[in-house]
C-alpha positions as CSV (number, residue, x, y, z in Angstrom):
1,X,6.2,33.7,17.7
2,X,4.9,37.3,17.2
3,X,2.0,37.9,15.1
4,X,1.1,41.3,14.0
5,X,-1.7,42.3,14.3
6,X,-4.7,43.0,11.8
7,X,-6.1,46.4,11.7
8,X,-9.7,46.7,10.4
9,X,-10.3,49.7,8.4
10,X,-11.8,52.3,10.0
11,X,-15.5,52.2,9.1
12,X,-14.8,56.1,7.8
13,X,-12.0,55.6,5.7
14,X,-14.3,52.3,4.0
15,X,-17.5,54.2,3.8
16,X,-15.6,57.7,2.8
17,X,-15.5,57.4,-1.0
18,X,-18.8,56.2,-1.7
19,X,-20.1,58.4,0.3
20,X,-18.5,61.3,-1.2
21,X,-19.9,60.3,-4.0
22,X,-23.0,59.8,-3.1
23,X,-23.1,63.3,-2.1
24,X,-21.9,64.8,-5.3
25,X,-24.5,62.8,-6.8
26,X,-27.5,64.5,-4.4
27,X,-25.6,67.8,-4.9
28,X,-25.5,67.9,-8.9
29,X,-29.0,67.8,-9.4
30,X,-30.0,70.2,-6.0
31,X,-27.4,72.6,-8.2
32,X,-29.5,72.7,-11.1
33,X,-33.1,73.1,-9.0
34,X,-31.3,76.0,-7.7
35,X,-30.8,78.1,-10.6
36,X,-27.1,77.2,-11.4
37,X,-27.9,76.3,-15.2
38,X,-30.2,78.5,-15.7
39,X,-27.5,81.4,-15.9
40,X,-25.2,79.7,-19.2
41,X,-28.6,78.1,-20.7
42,X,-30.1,81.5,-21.2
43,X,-27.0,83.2,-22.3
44,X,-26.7,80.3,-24.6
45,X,-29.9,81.1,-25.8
46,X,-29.5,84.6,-26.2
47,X,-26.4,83.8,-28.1
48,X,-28.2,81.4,-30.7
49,X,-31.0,84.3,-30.9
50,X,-28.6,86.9,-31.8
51,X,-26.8,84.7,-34.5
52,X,-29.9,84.2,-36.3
53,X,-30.2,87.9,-36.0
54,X,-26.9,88.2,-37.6
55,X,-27.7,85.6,-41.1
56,X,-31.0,87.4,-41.4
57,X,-29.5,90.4,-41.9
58,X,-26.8,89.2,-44.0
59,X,-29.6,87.4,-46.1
60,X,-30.0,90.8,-46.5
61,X,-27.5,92.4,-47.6
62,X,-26.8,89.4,-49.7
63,X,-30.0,90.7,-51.8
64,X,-28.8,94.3,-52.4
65,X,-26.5,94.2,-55.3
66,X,-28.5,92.1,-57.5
67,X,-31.5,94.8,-56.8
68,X,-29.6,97.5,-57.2
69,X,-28.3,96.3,-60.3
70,X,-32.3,95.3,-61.6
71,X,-33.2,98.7,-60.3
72,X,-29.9,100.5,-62.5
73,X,-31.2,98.7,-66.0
74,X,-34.7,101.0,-65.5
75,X,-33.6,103.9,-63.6
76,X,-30.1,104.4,-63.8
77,X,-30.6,108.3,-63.7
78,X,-31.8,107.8,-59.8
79,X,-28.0,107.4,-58.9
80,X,-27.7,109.4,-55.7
81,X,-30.4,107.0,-54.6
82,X,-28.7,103.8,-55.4
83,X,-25.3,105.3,-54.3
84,X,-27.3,105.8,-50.8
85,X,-28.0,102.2,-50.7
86,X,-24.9,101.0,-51.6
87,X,-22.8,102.8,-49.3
88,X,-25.2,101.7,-46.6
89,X,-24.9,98.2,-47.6
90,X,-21.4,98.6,-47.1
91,X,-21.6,100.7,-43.6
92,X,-24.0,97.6,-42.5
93,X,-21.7,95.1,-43.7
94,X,-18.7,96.2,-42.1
95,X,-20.4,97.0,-38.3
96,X,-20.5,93.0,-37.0
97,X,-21.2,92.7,-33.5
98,X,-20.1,88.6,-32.4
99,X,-21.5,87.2,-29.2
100,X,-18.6,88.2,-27.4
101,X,-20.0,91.7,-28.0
102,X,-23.4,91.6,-27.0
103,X,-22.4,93.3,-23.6
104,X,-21.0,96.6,-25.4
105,X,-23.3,99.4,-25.8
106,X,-21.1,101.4,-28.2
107,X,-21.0,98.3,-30.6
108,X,-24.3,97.3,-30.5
109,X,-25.6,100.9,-30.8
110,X,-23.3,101.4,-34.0
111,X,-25.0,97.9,-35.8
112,X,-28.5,99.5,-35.0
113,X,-28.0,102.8,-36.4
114,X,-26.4,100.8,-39.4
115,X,-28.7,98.4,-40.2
116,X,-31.4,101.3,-39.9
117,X,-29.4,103.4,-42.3
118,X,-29.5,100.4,-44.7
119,X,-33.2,100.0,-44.2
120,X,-34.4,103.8,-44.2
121,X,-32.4,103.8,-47.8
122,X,-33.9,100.7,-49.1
123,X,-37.0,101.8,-48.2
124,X,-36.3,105.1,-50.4
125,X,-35.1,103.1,-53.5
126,X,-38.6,100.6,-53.4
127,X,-40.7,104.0,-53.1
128,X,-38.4,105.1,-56.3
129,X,-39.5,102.0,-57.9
130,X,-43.2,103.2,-57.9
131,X,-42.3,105.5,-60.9
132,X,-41.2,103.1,-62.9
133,X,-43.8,100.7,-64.2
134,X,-41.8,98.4,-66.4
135,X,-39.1,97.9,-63.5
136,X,-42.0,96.5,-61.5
137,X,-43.2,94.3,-63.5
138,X,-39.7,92.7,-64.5
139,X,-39.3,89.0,-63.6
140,X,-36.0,89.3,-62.0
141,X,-37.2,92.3,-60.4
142,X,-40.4,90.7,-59.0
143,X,-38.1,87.6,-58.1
144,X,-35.9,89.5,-55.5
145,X,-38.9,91.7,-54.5
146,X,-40.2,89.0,-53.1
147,X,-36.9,87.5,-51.2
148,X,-36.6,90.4,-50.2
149,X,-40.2,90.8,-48.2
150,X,-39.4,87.2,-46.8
151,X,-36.0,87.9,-45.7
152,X,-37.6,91.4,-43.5
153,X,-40.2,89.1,-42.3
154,X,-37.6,86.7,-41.4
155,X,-35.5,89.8,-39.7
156,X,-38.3,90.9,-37.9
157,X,-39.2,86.9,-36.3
158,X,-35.1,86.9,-35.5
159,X,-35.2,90.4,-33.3
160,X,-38.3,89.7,-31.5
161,X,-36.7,86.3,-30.7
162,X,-33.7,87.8,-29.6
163,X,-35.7,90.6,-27.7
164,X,-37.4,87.7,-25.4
165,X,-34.0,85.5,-24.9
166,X,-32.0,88.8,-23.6
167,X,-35.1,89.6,-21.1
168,X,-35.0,86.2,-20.4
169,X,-31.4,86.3,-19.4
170,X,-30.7,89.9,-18.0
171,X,-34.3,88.7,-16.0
172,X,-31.8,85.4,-14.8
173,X,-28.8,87.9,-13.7
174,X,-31.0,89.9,-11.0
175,X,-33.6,87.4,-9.4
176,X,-34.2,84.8,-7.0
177,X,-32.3,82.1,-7.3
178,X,-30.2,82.3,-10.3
179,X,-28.7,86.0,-9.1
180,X,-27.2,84.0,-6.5
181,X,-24.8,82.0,-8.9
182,X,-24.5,85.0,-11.2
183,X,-22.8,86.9,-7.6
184,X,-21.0,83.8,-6.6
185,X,-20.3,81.7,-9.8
186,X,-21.1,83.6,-13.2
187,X,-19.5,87.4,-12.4
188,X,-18.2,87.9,-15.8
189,X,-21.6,87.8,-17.0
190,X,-23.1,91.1,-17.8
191,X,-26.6,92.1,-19.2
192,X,-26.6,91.7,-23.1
193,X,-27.8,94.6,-25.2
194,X,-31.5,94.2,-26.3
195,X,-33.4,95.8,-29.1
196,X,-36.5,97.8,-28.3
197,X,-40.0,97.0,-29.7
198,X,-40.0,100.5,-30.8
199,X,-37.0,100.0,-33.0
200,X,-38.5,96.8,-34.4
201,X,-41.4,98.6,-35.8
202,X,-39.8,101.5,-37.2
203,X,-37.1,99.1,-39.0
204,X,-39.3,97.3,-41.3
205,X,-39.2,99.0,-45.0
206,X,-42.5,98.4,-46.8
207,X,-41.8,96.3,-49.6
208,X,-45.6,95.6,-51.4
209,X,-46.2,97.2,-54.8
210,X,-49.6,96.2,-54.5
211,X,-50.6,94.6,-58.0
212,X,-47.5,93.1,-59.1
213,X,-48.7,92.1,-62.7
């Protein structure tokens, strides 16, 4: 009578898959001590920053023709003025840099020197204002006066928030240990475009009126 034989697995082949995973699950976490999410978790920061950015600003904008429109009822005369702001509205409106953009100097430069256009001609139409007493102390007037100081306070939180999550990131791209994903993992990803503190403080129209009564 022949038997066959009974072959015990090999103690490799029986140990192999747990161990492999065993290893994956000491690797995963020895991954992120070593910098690899620190890469897309800043980018993904810097991405939320700059979107912020983006609904400030078009908070913004959103403002313009209503003011423009309060401003027209007391001083329609001033029309190269409110032509100025319009056609900068429009400029600012059109320039829209998405996150896939952030890495393009020519795009980004073209929304800065937009939105600055916009503000350097608000700022011009709200010094106009100071001639016309009546206009400054309409209601509806008043009323988008003061969205309209929120909303550049609310710009000016945004960019400074965005300023320190792209230093934050470009910082991740070039040191010790996250450049070494970013050489062998992440080498699509490019520094993002930053605003300078500079810039911040030169964009921010005045808006006060002093006594508003």
């Amino acid at each position: 009578m022949n038997s066959r034989a009974v072959t015990a697995p090999s103690p490799r082949r029986r140990a192999g898959i747990p161990v492999n995973l065993v290893a994956l699950a000491l690797l995963l976490p020895l991954l992120g001590a070593c910098g690899f999410n620190t890469i897309p978790t800043n980018e993904e920061r810097a991405k939320a920053a700059w979107s912020e950015v983006l609904n400030q600003y078009q908070r913004r904008a959103d403002l313009i023709p209503n003011l423009v429109e309060t401003v027209k009822g007391y001083a329609a005369h001033e029309r190269e003025v409110l032509e100025a702001v319009v056609e900068a509205r429009a400029r600012a409106t059109q320039t829209r840099v998405p996150a896939d953009l952030l890495q393009d100097p020519a795009a980004f430069q073209a929304f800065q020197e937009n939105q600055a256009a916009l503000t350097g001609a608000l700022s011009r139409l709200l010094a106009v204002v100071e001639n016309y007493p009546d206009l400054k102390a309409n209601q509806n007037f008043l009323a988008l006066q003061a969205q309209l100081e929120g909303t550049e306070n609310r710009i000016a939180v945004a960019r400074r928030d965005y300023i320190e999550a792209v230093r934050v990131y470009n910082t991740s791209l070039r040191t010790f240990p996250s450049m070494i994903w970013a050489w062998l993992w992440f080498t699509d990803n490019e520094p993002f475009q930053n605003f300078t503190i500079s810039e911040d403080r030169m964009e921010t129209p005045k808006v006060d009126f002093g006594n508003r009564g």
